[in-house]
Gaussian input, Z-matrix of N, CA and C with variables (Angstrom, degrees):
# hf/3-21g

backbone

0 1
 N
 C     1     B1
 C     2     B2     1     A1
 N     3     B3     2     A2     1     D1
 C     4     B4     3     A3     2     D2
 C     5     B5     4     A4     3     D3
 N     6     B6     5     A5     4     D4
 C     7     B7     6     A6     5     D5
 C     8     B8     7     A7     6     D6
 N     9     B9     8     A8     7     D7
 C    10    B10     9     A9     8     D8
 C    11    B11    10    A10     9     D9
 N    12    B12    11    A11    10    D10
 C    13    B13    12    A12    11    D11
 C    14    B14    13    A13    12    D12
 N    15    B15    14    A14    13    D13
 C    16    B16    15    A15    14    D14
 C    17    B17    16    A16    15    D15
 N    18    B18    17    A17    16    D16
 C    19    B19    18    A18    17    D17
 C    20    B20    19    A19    18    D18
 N    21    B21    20    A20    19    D19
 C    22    B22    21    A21    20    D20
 C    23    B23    22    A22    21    D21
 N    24    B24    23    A23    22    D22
 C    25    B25    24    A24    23    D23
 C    26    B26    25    A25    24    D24
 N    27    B27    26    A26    25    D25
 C    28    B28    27    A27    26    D26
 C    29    B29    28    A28    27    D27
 N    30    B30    29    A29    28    D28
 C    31    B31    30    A30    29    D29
 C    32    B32    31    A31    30    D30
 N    33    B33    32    A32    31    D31
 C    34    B34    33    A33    32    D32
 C    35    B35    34    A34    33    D33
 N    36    B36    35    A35    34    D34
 C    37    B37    36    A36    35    D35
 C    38    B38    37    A37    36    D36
 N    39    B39    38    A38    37    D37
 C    40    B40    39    A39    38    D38
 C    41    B41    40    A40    39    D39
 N    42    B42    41    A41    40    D40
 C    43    B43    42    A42    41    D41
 C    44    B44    43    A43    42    D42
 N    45    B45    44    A44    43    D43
 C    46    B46    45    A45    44    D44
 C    47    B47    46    A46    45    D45
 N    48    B48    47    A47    46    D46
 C    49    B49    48    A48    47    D47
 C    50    B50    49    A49    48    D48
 N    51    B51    50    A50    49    D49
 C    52    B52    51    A51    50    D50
 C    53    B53    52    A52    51    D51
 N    54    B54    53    A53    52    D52
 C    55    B55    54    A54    53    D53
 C    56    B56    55    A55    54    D54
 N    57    B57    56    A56    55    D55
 C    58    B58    57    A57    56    D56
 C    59    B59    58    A58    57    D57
 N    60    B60    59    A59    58    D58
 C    61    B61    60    A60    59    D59
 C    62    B62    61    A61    60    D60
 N    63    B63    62    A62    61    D61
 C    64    B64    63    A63    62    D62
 C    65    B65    64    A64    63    D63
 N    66    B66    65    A65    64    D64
 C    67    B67    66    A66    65    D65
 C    68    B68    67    A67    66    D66
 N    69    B69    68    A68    67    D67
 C    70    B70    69    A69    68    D68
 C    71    B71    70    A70    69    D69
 N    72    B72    71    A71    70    D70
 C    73    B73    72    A72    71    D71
 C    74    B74    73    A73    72    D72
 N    75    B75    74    A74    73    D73
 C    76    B76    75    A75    74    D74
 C    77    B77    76    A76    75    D75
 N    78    B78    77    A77    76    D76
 C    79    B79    78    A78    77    D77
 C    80    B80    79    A79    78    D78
 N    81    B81    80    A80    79    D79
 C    82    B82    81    A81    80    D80
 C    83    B83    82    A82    81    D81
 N    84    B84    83    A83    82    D82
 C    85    B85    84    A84    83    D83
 C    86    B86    85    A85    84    D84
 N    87    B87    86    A86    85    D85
 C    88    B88    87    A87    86    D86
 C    89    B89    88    A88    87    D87
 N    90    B90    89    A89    88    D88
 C    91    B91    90    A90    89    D89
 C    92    B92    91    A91    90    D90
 N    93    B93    92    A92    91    D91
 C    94    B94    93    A93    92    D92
 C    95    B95    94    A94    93    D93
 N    96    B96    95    A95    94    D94
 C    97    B97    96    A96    95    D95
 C    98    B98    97    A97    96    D96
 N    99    B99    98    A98    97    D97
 C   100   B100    99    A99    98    D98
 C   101   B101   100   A100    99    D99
 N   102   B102   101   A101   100   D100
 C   103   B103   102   A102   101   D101
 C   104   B104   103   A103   102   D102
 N   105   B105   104   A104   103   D103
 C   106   B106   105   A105   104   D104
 C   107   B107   106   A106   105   D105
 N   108   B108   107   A107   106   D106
 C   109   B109   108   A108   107   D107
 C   110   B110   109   A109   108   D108
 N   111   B111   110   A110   109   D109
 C   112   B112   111   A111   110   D110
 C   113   B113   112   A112   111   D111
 N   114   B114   113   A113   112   D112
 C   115   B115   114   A114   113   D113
 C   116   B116   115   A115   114   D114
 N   117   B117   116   A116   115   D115
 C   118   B118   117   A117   116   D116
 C   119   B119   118   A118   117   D117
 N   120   B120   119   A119   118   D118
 C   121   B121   120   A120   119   D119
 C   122   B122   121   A121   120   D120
 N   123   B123   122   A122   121   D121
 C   124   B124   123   A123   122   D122
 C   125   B125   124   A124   123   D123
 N   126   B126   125   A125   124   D124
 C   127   B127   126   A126   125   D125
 C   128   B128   127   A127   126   D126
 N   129   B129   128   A128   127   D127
 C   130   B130   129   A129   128   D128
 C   131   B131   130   A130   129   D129
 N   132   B132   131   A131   130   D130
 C   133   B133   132   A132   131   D131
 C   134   B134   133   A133   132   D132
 N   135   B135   134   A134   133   D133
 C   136   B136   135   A135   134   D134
 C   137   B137   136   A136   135   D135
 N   138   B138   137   A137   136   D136
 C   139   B139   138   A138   137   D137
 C   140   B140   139   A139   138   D138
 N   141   B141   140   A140   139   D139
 C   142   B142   141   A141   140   D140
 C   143   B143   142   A142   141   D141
 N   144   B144   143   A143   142   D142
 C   145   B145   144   A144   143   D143
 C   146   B146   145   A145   144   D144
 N   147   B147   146   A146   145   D145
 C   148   B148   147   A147   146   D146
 C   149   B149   148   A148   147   D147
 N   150   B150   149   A149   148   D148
 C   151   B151   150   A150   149   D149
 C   152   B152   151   A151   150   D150
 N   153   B153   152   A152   151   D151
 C   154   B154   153   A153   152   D152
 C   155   B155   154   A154   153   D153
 N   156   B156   155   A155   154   D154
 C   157   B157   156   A156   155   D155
 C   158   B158   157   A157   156   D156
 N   159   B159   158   A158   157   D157
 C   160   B160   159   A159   158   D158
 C   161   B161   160   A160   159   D159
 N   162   B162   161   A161   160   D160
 C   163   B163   162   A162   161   D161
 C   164   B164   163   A163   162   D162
 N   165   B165   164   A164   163   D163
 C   166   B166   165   A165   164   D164
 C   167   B167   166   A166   165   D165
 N   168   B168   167   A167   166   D166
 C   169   B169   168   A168   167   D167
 C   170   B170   169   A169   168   D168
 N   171   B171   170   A170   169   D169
 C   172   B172   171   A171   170   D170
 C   173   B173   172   A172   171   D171
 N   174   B174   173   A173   172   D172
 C   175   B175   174   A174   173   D173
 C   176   B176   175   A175   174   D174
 N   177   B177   176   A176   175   D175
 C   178   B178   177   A177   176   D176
 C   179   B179   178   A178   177   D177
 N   180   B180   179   A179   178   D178
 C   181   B181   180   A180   179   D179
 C   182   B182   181   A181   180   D180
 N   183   B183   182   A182   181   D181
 C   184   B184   183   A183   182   D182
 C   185   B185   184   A184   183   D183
 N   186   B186   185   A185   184   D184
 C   187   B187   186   A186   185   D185
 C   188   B188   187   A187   186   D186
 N   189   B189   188   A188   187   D187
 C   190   B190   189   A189   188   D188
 C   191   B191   190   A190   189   D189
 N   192   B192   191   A191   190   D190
 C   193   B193   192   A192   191   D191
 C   194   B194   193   A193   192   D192
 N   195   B195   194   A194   193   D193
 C   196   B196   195   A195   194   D194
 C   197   B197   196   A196   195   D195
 N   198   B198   197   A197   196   D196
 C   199   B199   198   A198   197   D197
 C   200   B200   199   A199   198   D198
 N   201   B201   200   A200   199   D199
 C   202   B202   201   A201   200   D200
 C   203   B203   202   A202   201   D201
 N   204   B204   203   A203   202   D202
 C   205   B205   204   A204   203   D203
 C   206   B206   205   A205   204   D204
 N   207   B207   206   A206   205   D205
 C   208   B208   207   A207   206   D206
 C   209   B209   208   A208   207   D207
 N   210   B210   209   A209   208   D208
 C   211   B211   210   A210   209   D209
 C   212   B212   211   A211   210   D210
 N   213   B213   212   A212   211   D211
 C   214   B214   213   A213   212   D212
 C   215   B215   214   A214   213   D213
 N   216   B216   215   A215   214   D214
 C   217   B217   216   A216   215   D215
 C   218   B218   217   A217   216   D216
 N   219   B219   218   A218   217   D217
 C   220   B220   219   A219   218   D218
 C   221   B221   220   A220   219   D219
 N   222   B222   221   A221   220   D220
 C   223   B223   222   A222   221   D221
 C   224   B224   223   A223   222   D222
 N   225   B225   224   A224   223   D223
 C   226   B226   225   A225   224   D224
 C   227   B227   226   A226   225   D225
 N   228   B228   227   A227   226   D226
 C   229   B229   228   A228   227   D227
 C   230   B230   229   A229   228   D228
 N   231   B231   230   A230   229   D229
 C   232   B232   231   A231   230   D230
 C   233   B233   232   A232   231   D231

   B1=1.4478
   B2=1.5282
   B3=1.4122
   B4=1.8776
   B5=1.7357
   B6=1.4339
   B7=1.1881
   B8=1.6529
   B9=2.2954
   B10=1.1913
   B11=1.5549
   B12=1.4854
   B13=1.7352
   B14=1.7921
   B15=1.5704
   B16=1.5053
   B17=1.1452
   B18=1.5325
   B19=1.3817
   B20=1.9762
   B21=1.1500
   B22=2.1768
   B23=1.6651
   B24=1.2277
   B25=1.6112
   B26=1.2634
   B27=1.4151
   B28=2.0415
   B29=1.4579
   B30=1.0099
   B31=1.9105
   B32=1.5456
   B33=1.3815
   B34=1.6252
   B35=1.5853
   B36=1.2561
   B37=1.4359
   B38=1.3374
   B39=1.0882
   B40=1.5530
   B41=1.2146
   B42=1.5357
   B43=1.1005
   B44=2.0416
   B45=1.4312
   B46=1.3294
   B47=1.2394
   B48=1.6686
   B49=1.6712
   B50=1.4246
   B51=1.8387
   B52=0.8532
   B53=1.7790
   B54=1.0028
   B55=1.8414
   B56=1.4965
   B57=1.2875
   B58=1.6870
   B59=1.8338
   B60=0.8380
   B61=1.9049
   B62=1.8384
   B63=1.2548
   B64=1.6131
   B65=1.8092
   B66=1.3668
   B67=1.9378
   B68=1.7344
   B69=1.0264
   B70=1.6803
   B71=1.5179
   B72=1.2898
   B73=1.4552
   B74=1.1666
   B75=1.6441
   B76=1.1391
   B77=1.5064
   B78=1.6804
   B79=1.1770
   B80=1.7844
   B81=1.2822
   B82=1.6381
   B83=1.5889
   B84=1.5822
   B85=1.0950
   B86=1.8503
   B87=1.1198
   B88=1.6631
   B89=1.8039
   B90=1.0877
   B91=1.1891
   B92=1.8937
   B93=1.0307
   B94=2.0062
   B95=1.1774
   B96=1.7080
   B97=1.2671
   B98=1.8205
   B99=1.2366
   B100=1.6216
   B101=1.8209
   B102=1.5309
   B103=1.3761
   B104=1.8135
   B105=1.0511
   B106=1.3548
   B107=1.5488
   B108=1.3151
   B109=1.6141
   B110=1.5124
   B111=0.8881
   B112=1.1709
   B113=1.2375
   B114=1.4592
   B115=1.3386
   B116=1.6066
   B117=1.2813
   B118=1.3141
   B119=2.1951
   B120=0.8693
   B121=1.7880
   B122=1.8253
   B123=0.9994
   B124=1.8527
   B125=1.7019
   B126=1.2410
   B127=1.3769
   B128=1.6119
   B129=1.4268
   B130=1.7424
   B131=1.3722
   B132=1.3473
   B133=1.6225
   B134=1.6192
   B135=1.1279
   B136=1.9120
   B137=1.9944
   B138=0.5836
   B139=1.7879
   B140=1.6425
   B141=1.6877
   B142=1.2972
   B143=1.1912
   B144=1.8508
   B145=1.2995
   B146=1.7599
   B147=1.3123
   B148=1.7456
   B149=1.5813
   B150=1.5364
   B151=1.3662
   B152=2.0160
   B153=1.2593
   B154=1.4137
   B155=2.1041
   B156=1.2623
   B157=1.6771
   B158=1.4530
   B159=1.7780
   B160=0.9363
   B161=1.6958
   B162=1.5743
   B163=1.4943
   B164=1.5444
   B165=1.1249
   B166=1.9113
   B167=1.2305
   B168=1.3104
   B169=1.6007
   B170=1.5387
   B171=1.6774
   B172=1.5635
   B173=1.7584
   B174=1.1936
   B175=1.5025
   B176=1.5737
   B177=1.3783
   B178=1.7122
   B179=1.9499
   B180=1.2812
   B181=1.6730
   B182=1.2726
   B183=1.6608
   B184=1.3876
   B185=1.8635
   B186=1.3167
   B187=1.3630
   B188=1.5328
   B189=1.3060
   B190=2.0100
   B191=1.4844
   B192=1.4945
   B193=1.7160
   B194=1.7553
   B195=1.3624
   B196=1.5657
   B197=1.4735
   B198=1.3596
   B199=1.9727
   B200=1.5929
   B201=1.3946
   B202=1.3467
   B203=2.0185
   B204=1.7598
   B205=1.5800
   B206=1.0719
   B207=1.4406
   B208=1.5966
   B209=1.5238
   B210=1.3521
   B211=1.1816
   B212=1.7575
   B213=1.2059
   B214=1.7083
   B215=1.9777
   B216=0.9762
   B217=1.8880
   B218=1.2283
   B219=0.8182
   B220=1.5661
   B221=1.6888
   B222=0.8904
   B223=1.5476
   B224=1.6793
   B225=1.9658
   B226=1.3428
   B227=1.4521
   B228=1.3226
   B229=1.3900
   B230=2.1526
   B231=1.1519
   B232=1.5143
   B233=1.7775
   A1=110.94
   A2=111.01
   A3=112.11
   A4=115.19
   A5=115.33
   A6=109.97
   A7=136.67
   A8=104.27
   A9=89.98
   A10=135.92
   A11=103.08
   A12=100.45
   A13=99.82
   A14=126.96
   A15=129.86
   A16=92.05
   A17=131.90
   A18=122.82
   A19=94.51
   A20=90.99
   A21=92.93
   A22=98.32
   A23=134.75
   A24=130.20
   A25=109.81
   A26=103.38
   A27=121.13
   A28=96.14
   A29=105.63
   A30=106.64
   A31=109.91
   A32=106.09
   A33=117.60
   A34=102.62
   A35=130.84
   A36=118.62
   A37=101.37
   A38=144.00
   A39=120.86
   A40=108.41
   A41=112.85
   A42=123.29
   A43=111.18
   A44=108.91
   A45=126.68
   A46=136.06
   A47=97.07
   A48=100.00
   A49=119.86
   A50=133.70
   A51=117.76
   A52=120.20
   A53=103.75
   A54=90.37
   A55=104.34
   A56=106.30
   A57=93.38
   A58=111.23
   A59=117.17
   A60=136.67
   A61=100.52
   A62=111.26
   A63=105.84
   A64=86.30
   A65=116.03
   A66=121.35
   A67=89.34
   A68=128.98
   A69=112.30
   A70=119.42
   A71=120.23
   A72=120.74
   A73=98.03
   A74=108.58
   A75=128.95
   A76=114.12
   A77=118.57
   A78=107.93
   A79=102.25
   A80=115.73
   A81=106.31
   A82=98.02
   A83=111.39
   A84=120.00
   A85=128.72
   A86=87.85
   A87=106.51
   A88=118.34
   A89=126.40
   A90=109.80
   A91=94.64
   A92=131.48
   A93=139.96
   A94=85.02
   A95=113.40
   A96=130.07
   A97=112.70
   A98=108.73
   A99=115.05
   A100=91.21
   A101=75.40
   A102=91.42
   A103=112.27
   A104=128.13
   A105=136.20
   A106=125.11
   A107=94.57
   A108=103.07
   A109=103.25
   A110=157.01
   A111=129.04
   A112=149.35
   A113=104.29
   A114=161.70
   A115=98.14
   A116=132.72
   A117=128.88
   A118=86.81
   A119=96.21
   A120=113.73
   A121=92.55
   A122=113.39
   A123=111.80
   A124=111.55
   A125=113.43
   A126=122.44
   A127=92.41
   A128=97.92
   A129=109.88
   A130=93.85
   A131=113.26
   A132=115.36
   A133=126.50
   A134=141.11
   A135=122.96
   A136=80.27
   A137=99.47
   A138=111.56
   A139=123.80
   A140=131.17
   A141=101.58
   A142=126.75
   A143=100.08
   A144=120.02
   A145=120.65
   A146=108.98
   A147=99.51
   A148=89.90
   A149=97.52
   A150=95.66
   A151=92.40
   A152=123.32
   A153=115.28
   A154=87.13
   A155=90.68
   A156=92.04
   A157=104.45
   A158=122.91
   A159=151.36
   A160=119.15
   A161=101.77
   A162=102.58
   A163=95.12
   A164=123.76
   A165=137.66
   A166=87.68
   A167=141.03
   A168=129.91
   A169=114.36
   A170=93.03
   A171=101.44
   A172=95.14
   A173=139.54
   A174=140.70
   A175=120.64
   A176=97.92
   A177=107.08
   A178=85.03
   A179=108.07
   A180=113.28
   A181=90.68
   A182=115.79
   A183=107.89
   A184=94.81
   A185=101.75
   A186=112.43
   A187=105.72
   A188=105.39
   A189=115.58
   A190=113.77
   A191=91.29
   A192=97.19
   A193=86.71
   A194=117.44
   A195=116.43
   A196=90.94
   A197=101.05
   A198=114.03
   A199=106.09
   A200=110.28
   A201=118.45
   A202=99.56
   A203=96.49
   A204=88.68
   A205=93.87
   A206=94.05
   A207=136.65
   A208=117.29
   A209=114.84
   A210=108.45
   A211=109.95
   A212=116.71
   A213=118.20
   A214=119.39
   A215=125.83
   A216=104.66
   A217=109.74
   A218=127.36
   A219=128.88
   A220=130.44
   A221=134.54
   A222=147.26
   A223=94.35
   A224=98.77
   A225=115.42
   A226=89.85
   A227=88.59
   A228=90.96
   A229=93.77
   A230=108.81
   A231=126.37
   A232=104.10
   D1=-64.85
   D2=161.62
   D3=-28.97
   D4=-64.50
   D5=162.05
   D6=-16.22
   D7=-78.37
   D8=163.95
   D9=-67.78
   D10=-8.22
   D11=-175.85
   D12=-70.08
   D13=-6.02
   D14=-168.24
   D15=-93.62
   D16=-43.16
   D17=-143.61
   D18=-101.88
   D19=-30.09
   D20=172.85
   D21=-73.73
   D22=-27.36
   D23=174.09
   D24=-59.77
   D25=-62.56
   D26=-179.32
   D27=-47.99
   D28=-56.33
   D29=-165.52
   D30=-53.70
   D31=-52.10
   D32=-176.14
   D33=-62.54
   D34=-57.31
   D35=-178.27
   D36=-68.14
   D37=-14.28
   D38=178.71
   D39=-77.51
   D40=-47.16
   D41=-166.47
   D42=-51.98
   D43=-48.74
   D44=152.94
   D45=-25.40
   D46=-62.61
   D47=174.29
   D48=-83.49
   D49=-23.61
   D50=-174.30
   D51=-68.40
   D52=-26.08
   D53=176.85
   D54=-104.45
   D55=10.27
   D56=153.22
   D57=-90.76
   D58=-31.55
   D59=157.31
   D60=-44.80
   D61=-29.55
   D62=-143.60
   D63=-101.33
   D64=-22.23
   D65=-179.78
   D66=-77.98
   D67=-40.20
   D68=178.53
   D69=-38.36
   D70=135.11
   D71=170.87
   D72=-144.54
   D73=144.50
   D74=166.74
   D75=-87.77
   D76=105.80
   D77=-178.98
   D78=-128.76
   D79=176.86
   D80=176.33
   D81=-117.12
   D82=153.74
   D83=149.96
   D84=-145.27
   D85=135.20
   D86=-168.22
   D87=-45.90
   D88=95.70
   D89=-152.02
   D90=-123.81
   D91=108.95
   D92=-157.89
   D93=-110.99
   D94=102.12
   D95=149.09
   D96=-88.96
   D97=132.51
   D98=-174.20
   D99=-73.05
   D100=166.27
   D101=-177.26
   D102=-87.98
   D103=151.81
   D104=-170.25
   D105=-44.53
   D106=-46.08
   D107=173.21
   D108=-85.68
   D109=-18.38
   D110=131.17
   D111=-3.25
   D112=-55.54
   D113=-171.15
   D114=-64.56
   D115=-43.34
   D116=-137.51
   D117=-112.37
   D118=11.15
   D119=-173.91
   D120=-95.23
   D121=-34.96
   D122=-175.18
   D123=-78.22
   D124=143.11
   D125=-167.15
   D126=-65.59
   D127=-164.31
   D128=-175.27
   D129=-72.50
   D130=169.85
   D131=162.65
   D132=123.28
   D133=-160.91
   D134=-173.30
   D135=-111.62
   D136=167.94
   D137=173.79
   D138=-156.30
   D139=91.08
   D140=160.48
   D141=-67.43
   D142=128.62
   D143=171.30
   D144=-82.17
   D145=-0.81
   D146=-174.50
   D147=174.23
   D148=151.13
   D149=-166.31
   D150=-162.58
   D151=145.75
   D152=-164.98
   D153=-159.25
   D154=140.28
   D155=-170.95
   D156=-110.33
   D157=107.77
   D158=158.08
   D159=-64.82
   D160=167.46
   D161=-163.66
   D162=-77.98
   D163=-13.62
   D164=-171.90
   D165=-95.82
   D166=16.11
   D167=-172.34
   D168=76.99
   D169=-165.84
   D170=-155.32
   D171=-76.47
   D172=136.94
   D173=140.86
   D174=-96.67
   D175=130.08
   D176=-146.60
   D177=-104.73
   D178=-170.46
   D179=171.78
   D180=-152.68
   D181=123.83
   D182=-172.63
   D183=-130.16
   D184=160.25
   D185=177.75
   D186=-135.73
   D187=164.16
   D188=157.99
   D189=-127.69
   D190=136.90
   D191=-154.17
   D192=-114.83
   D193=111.51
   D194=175.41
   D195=-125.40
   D196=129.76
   D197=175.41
   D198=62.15
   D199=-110.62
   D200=-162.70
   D201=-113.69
   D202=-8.80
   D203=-170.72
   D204=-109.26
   D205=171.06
   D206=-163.24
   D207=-134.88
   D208=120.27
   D209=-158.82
   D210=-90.41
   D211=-167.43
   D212=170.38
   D213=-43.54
   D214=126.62
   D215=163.73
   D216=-47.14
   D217=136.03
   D218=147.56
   D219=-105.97
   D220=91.52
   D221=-176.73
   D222=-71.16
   D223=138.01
   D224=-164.67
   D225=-147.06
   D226=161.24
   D227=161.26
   D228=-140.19
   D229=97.02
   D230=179.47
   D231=-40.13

């Protein structure tokens, strides 16, 4: 009895995840991040630098510009 209650569990989550697996698409999108020194032209403060609108929404590229530096990109999705 344990058995089939394992093999009706397995079945039900498979059954579940495969067409949630099956809405995934591999698509590209073009996303023009400036180049760094560029970068060092923006006052103090967080700044999106580039931003491209995906089927998951918008994903932004944000930086913090203190003095002359520039910190890591950071990719978000807000």
């Amino acid at each position: 009895m344990a058995l089939l209650r394992t093999f009706l569990l397995v079945c039900l989550t498979l059954g579940l995840a495969v067409p949630a697996a099956a809405q995934l698409t591999n698509k590209t999108y073009n996303l023009d991040v400036p180049d760094t020194d560029t970068l060092k032209k923006l006052k103090d403060g967080e700044h999106v630098i580039a931003a491209v609108e995906t089927d998951r929404g918008k994903l932004e590229v944000r930086v913090r510009v203190k003095g002359k530096a520039v910190s890591d990109h950071r990719f978000l999705f807000p």
